[in-house]
N, C-alpha and C positions, 0 to 999 in steps of 0.2 A: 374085517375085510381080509381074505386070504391073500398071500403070496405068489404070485405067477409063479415063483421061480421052487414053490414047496413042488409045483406038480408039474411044470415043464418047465424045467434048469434051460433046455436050448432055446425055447420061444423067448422066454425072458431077458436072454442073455441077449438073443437077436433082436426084441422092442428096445431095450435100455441103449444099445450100439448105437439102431438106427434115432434114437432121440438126441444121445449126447453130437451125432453128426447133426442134429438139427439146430441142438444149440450152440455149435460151434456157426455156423451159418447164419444164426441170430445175433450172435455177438459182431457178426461182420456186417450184418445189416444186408444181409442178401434173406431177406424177406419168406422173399415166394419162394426160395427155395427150402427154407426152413421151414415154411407150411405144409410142401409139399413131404420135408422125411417126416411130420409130427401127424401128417393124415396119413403115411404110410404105417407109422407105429401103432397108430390109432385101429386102420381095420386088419392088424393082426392080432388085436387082442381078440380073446376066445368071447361067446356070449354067454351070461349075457353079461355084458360091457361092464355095469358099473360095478363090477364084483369085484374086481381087480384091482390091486394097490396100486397099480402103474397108472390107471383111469385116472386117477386125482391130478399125478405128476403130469401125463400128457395132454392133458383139458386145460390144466395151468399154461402150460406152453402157448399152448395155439391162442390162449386168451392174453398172453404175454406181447404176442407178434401183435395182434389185433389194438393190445393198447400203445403201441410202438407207431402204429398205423393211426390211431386218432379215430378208429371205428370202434366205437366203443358199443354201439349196438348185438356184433360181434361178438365182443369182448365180454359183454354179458352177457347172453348164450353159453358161451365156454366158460366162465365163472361158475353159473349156475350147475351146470354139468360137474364139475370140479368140488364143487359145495355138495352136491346130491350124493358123490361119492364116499364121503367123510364123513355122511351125517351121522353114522353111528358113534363118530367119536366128536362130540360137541367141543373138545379143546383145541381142534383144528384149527385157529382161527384165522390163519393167513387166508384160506378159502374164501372165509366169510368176509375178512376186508377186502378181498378181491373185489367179489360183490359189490358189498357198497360203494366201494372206487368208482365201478362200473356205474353206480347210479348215481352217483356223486358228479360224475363226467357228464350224464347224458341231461341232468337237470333236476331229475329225482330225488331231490336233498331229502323228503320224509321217509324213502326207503334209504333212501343210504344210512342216514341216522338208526334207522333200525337195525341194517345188518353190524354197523361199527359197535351199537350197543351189544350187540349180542358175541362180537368177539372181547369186545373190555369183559363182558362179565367174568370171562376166562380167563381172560389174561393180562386185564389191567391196559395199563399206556406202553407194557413192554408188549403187548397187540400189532402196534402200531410201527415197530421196530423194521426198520428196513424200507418204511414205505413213507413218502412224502410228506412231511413235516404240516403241512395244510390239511391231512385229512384228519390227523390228533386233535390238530386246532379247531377245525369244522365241529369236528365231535363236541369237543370241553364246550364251546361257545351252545352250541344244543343243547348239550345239558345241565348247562345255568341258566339258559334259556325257559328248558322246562322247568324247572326248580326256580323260577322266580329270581336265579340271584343275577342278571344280568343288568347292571347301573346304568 
């Protein structure tokens, strides 16, 4: 996934400003306005869209705000967008628990188990690092589950 910034230093420079105002506006819980710079950042990226290293970071966002909001329908949508971005590097796997957050959230515990599976195989339980102590647990309890060893 190339660089925005190898081949226009100014757009890049202008997408990364207008996101970091958007996460500054995240952190204060002014929502919609941080939706509003992270779909500003979004249709300045050049097409097609998912080429771009900044795709992953600004898809994360917007699926950020949406899991902030408890729309988790949303929230996947912009994961998977996020996920499709990275696919070329399978070790990505914050993407991928994103993911299954998302389906972890909406009810879809056999997808969620799949996508958490597929970031452990990368990265082990330090995967899970940063994100909600209940979705490592979800996980382990799934796969003693499958493996029989649940007493």
């Amino acid at each position: 996934m190339p660089n925005l910034e190898d081949y226009n230093q100014p757009l890049s420079d202008q997408i990364v400003f207008i996101v970091e105002q958007g996460n500054r506006l995240h952190q204060d819980h002014k929502w919609e306005q941080a939706l509003d710079k992270y779909t500003e950042a979004w249709e300045l990226l050049p097409e097609p869209i998912a080429h771009w290293d900044l795709t992953e970071w600004i898809a994360s966002c917007k699926m950020s705000i949406y899991m902030d909001r408890q729309d988790y329908q949303k929230a996947h949508q912009w994961a998977l967008i996020a996920v499709e971005a990275v696919k070329d590097n399978p070790r990505h796997t914050s993407a991928k628990i994103n993911v299954g957050i998302t389906c972890y959230e909406t009810g879809a515990t056999s997808d969620a188990y799949t996508w958490f599976e597929q970031a452990h195989q990368f990265g082990g339980a330090r995967a899970f690092q940063g994100f909600d102590h209940k979705y490592l647990q979800f996980y382990t309890q799934m796969k003693q589950m499958e493996k029989g060893e649940v007493k």
